[in-house]
DRENKOLPA-837381 format. One record per residue (C-alpha): residue number from 1; residue in three letters; chain; y, x, z. Coordinates in nm, 3 decimals, padded with zeros to 5 digits. Layout:
N
{num:NUM; residu:ALA; chaine:A; py:Y; px:X; pz:Z} .
...
//
This chain:
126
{num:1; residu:UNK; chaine:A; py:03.794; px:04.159; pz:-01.006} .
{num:2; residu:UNK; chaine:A; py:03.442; px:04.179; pz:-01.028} .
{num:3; residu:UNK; chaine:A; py:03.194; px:03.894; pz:-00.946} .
{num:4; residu:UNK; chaine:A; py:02.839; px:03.818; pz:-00.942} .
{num:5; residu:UNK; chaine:A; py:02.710; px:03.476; pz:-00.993} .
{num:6; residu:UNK; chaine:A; py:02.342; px:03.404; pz:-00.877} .
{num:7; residu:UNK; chaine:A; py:02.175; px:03.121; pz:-01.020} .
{num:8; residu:UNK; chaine:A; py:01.817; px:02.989; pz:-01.102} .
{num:9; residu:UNK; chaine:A; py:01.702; px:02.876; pz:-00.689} .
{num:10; residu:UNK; chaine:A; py:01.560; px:02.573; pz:-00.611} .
{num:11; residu:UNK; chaine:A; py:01.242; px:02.358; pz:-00.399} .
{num:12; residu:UNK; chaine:A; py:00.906; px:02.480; pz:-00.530} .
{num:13; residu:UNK; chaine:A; py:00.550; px:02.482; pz:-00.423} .
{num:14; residu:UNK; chaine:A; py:00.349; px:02.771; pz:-00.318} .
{num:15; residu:UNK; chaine:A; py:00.197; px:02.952; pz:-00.605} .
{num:16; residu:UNK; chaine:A; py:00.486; px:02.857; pz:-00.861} .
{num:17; residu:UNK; chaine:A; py:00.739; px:03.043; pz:-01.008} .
{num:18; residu:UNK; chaine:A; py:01.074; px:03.080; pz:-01.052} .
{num:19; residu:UNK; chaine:A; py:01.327; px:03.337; pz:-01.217} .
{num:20; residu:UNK; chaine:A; py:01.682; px:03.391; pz:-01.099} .
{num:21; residu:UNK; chaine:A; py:01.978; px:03.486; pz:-01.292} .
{num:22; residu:UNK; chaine:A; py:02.261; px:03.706; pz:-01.155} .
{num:23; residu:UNK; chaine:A; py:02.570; px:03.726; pz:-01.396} .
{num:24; residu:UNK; chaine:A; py:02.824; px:04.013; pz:-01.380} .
{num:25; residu:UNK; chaine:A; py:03.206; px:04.001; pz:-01.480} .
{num:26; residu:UNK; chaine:A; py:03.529; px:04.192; pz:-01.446} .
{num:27; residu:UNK; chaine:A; py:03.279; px:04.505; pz:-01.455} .
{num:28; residu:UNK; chaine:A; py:03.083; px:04.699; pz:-01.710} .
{num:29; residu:UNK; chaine:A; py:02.741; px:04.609; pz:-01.626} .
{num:30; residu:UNK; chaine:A; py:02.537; px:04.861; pz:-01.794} .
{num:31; residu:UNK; chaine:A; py:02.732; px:05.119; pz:-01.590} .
{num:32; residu:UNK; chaine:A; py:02.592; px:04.999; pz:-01.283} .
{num:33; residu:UNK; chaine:A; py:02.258; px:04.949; pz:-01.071} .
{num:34; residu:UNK; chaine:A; py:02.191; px:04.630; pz:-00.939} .
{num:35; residu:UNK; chaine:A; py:01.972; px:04.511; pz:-00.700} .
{num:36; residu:UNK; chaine:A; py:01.835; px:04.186; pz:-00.505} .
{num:37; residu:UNK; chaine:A; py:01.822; px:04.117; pz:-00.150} .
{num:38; residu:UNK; chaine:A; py:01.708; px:03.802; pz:00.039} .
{num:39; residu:UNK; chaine:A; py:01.821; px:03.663; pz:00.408} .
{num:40; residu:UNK; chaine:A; py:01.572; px:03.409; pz:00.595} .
{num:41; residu:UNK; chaine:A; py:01.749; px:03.242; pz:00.901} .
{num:42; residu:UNK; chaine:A; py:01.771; px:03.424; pz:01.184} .
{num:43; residu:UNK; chaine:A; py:01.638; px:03.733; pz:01.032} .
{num:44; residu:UNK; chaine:A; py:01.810; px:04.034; pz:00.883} .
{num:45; residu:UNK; chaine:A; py:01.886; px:04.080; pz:00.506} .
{num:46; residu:UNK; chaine:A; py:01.580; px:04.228; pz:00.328} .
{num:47; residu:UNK; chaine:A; py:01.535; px:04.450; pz:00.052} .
{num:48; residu:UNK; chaine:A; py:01.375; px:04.254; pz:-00.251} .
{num:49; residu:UNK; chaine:A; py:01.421; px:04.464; pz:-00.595} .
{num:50; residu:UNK; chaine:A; py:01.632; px:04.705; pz:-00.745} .
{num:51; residu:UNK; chaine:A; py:01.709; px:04.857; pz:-01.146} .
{num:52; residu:UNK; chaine:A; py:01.892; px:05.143; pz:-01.220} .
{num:53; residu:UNK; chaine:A; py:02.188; px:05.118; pz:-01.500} .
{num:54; residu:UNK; chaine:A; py:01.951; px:05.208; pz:-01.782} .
{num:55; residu:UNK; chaine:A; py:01.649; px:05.025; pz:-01.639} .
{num:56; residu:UNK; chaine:A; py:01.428; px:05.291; pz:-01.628} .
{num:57; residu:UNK; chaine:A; py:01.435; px:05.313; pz:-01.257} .
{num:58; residu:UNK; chaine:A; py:01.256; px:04.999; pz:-01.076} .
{num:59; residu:UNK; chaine:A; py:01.171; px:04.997; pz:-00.733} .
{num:60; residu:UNK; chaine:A; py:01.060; px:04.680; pz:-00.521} .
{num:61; residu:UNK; chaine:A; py:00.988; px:04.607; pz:-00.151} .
{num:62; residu:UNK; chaine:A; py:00.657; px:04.581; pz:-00.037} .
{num:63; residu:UNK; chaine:A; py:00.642; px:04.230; pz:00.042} .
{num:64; residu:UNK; chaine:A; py:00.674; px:04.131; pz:-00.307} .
{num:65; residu:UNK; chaine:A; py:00.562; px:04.407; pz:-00.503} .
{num:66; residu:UNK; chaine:A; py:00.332; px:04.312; pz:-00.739} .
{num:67; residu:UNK; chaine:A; py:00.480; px:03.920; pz:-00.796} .
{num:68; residu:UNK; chaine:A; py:00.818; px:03.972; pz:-00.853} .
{num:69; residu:UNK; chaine:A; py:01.013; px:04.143; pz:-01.176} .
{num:70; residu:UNK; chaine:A; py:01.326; px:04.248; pz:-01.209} .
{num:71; residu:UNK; chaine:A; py:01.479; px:04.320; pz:-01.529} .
{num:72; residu:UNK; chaine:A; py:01.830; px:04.285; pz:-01.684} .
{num:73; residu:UNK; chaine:A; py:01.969; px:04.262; pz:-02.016} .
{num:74; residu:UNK; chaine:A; py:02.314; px:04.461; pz:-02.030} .
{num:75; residu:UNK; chaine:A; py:02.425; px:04.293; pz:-02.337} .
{num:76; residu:UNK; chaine:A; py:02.488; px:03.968; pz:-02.121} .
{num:77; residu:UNK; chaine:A; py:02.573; px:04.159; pz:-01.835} .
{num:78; residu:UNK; chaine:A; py:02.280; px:03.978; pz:-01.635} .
{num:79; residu:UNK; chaine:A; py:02.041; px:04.034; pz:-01.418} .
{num:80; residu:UNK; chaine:A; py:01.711; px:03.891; pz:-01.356} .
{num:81; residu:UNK; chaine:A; py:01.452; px:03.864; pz:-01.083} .
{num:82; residu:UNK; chaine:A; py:01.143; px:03.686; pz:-01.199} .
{num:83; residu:UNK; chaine:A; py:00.942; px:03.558; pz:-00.889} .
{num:84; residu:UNK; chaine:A; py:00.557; px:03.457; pz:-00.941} .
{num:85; residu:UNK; chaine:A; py:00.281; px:03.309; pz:-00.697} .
{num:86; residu:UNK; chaine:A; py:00.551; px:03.271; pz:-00.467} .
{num:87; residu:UNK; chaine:A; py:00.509; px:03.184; pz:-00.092} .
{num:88; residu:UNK; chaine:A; py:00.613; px:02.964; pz:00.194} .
{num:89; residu:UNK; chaine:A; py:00.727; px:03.358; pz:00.322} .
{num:90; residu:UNK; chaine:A; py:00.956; px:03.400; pz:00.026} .
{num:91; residu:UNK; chaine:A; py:01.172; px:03.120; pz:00.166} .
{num:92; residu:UNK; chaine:A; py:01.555; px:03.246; pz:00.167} .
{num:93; residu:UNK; chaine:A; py:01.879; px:03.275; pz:-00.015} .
{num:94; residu:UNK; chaine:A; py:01.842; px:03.566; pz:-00.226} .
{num:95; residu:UNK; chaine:A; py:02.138; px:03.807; pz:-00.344} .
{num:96; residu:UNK; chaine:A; py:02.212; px:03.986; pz:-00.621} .
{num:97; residu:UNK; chaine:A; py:02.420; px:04.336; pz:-00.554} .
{num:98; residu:UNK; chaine:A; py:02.608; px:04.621; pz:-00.767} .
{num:99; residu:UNK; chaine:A; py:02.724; px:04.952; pz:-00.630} .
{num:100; residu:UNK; chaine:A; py:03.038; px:05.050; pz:-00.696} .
{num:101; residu:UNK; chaine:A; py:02.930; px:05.416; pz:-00.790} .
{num:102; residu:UNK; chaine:A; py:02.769; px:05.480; pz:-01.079} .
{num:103; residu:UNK; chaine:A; py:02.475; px:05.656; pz:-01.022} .
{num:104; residu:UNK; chaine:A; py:02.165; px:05.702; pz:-01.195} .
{num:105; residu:UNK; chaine:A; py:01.930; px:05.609; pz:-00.879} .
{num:106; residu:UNK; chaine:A; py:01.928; px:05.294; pz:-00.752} .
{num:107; residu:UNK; chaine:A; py:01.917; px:05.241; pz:-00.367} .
{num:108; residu:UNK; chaine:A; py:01.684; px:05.050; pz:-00.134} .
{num:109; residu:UNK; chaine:A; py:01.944; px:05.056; pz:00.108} .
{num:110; residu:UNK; chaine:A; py:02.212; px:04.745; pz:00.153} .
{num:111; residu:UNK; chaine:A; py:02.515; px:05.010; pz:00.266} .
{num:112; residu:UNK; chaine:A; py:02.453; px:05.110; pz:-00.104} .
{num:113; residu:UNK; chaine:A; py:02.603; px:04.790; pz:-00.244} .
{num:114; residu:UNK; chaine:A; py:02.957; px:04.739; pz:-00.255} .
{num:115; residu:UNK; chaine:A; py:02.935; px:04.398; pz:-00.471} .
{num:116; residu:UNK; chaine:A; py:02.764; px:04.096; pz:-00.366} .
{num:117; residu:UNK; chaine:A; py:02.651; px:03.761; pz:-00.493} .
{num:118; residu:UNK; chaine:A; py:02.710; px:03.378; pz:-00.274} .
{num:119; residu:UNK; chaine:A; py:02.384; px:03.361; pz:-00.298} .
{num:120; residu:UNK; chaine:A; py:02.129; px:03.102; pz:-00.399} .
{num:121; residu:UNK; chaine:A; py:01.837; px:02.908; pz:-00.222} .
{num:122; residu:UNK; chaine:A; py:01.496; px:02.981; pz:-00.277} .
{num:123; residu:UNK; chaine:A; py:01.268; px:02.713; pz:-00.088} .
{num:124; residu:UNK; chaine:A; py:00.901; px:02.741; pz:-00.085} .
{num:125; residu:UNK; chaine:A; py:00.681; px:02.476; pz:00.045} .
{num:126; residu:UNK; chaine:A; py:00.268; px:02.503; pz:00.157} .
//
């Protein structure tokens, strides 16, 4: 059965950082892209990051491009998402997601994830 654990959220202030952990198991990791997603309330689930298998395929979404870093160690069948000079925007419970294919390419797009994370809560204060 394969699970993914997100860990790593918490309360910070604007302009911190914070990295989150996503841990993989009952699947071969390195066979699989992963990605991270977030969910605000009352808004829809958002594109955040995404790696292929190998990790030489890295793609972001434009709200956070350029402060946030995803990365992943296959070893310890993790995956991270490093968030910097984070905002009041960034507040939601982020996601961490594996397809069940295993492609190359990672996708942007949630109906490309088959595996999902509880969650975890990201809060950002001004």
């Amino acid at each position: 059965q394969v699970q993914l654990v997100e860990s790593g959220g918490g309360l910070v202030q604007a302009g911190d950082s914070l990295t989150l952990s996503c841990a993989a198991s009952g699947v071969t990791f390195s066979n699989h892209n992963a990605g991270w997603f977030r969910q605000a309330p009352g808004k829809e689930r958002e594109f955040v990051a995404a790696i292929s298998r190998t990790g030489m395929s890295i793609y972001y979404g434009d709200s956070v491009r350029g402060r946030f870093l995803i990365s992943r160690d296959n070893d310890k069948n993790l995956v991270y998402l490093q968030m910097n000079s984070l905002k009041p925007e960034d507040t939601a419970v982020y996601f961490c997601a594996a397809p069940k294919s295993q492609t190359y390419i990672p996708t942007r797009d949630l109906s490309g994830y088959d595996y999902w994370g509880q969650g975890t809560q990201v809060t950002v204060s001004s």
